[in-house]
C-alpha positions as CSV (number, residue, x, y, z in Angstrom):
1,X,13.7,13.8,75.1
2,X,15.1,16.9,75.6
3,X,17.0,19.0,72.4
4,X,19.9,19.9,72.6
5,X,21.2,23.4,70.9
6,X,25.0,23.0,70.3
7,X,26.8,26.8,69.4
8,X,29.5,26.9,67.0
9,X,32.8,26.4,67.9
10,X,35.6,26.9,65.9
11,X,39.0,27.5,67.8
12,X,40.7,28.0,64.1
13,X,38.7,31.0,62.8
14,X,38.5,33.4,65.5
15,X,36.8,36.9,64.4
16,X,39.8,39.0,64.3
17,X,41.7,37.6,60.8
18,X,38.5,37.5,58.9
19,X,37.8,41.1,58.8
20,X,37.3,42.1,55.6
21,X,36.4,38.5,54.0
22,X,33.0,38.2,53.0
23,X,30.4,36.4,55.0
24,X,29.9,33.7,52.9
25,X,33.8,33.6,52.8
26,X,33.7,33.7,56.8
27,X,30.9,30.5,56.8
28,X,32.6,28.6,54.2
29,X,35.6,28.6,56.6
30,X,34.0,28.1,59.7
31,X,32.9,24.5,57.6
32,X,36.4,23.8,56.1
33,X,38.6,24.4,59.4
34,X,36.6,21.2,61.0
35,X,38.8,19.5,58.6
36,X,42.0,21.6,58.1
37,X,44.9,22.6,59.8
38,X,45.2,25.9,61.6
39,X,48.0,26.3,59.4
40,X,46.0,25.6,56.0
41,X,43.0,28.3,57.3
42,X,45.8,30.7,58.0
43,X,47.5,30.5,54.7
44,X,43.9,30.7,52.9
45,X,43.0,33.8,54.7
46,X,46.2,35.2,54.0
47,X,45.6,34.5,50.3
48,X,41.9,35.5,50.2
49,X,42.8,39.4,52.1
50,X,46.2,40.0,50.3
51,X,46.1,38.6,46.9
52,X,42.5,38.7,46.4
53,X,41.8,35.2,45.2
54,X,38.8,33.3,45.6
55,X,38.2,30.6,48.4
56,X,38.9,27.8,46.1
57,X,41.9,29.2,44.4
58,X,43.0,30.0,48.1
59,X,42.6,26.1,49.1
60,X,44.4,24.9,46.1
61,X,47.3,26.9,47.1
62,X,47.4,26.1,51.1
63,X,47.5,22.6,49.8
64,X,49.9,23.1,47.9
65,X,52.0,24.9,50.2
66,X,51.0,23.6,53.3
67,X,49.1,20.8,52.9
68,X,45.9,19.4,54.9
């Protein structure tokens, strides 16, 4: 049997609206957006870069505003 190496693919979190997240932030996302709406990581990065917040004060809001 043969291994296969898969390479991450996230069509949600491209590179260019995580500048200036963490990386941590950045790999936490990468996870989440598997089972989020585009619309939910947008609204979370938007919170995270403007306001500031943290990544889980940022997911309580998107839920709350835009749901899963």
């Amino acid at each position: 049997m043969t291994t296969k190496t898969t390479t991450k693919y996230n069509p949600h979190v491209p590179a260019t609206k995580t500048k200036g997240l963490t990386d941590k932030q950045k790999e936490m996302l990468d996870r989440h957006a598997k089972k989020h709406s585009k619309k939910h990581i947008d609204k979370m990065i938007f919170v995270m870069k403007k306001e500031g917040k943290s990544f889980t004060a940022a997911h309580k809001i998107a839920l709350a505003k835009v749901g899963k």
